[in-house]
N, C-alpha and C positions, 0 to 999 in steps of 0.2 A: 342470567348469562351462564353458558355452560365452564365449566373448569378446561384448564388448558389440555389437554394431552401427556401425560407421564413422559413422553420422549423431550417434548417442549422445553415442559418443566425442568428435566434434566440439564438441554443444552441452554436452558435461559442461567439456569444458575450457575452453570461451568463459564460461560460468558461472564455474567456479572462480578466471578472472585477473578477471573482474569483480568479482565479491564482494569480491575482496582487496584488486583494486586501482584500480576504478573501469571504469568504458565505455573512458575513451582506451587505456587499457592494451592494448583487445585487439586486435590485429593476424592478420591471417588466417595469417602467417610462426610469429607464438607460440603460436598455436592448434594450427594443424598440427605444431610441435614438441611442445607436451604433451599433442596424443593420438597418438603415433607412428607420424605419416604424414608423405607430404611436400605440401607447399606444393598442389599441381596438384592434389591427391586432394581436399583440401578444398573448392578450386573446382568441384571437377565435382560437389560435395552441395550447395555456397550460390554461387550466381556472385559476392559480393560480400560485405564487410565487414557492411552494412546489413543483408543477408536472415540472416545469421546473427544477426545482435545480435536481426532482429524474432521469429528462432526461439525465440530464450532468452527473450525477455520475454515470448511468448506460454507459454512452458512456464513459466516462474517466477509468473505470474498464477495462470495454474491449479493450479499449485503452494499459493502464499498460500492460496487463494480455500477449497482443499478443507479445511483448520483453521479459518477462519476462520469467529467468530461459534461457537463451539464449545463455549466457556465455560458450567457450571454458572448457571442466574439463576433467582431468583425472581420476576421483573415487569420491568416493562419498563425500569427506571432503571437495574436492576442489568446489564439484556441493555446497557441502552446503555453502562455503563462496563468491561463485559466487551471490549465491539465497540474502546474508548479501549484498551485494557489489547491486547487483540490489535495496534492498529495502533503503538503504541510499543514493543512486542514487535519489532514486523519493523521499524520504521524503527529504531528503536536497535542492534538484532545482527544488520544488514544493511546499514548506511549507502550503502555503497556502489549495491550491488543497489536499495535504496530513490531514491537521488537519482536513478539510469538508471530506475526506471521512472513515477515521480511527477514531477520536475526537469525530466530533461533535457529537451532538445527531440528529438522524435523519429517518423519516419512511425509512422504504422498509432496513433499513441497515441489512447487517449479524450477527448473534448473534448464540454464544459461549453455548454450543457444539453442538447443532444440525445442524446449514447451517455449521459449520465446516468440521463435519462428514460425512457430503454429498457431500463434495468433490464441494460446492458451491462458494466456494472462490477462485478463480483464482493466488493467491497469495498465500496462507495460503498453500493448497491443494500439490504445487509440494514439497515445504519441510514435509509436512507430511507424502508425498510416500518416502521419501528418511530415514525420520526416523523410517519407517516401514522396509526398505530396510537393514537399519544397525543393526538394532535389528533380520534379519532373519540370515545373516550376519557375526552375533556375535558380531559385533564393539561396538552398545551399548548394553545395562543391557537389558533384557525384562520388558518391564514396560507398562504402558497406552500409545500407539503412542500419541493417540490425545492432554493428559497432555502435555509430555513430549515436541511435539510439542509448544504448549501454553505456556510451560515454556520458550525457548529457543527464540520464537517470542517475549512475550510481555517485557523480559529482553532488549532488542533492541529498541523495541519503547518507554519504559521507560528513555532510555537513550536518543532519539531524543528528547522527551517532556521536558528533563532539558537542554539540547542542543538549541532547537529551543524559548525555555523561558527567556534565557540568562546565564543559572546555571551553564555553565562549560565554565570555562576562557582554553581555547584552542582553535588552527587553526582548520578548518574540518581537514587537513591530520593528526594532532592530536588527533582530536576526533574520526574520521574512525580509525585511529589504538588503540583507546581505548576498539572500539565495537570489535574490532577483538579479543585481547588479552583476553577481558573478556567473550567472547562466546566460546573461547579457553578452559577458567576455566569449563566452564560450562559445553563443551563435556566432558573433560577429567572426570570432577566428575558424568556421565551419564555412561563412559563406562564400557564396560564388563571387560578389561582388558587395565588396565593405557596407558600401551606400545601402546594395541593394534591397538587403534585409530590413531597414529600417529602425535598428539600434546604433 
């Protein structure tokens, strides 16, 4: 079996000290130690700390993006807590990798509403078609997709960000059924008709 590729090896290892132990962690000195090269070698693949970190969170996107929205559904209520269920899936067994690529601050990231609206976010983009879907539908009110969107997302990662900070004294199956019940609230008071949505 042939050896990985040197670029590989770089973004597997820049990945691995992220995941475990956050974005600071990675230094281009620890990188090039855990894929066994030296320091220079690295350089001459990313000239900088940044172009790697942008390498990995472009592979870690695309990554997410190809599971994502994968889930078994019957209609659109079920795709949309499928889509909740996928994204506390990776913000909960990923925290770290989750706050470098939603949190931090950082070049090349997506920003709110233009790469939204271009359908640029892998993530963001399938619950957008489905709350454009409910609204042709009738299920929900006709309103801004992309807000509405925005509202029903960053309610959810709001609630990881007190979660993964220490803020809420409950187990995850606790806390996943906190996200549920309260994105419950949320459709219900978005729909066209209370009943109609089916929560």
């Amino acid at each position: 079996m042939s050896e990985l590729p040197t670029v590989r090896r770089i973004e597997n290892a820049a990945r691995a000290i992220l995941v475990d132990e956050g974005a600071e962690a990675v230094t281009m000195r620890r990188v090039a130690a855990a894929a066994g090269i030296t320091p220079m070698a690295t350089y001459r693949h990313y000239p900088n700390r940044e172009a790697l970190l942008r390498a990995v969170a472009d592979a870690a996107i695309a990554e997410v993006a190809r599971g994502w929205g994968q889930r078994p559904h019957t209609d659109l209520l079920s795709r949309m807590f499928g889509l909740l269920d996928d994204f506390l899936d990776f913000a909960l067994g990923m925290p770290n990798l989750y706050t470098f690529l939603l949190t931090d601050r950082r070049e090349g990231a997506r920003r709110f509403p233009d790469d939204f609206a271009s359908g640029a976010s892998p993530t963001f983009t399938p619950l957008l078609e489905l709350v454009r879907r409910a609204m042709a539908e009738g299920l929900l009110r006709e309103d801004d997709p992309l807000e509405v969107t925005v509202t029903v997302t960053s309610h959810s990662q709001g609630l990881v960000q007190l979660y993964l900070g220490g803020r809420m004294g409950m187990s995850e199956a606790e806390f996943r059924a906190l996200c549920r019940r309260t994105t419950e609230r949320i459709l219900r008071g978005l729909a066209a008709d209370r009943g109609g949505i089916g929560i």
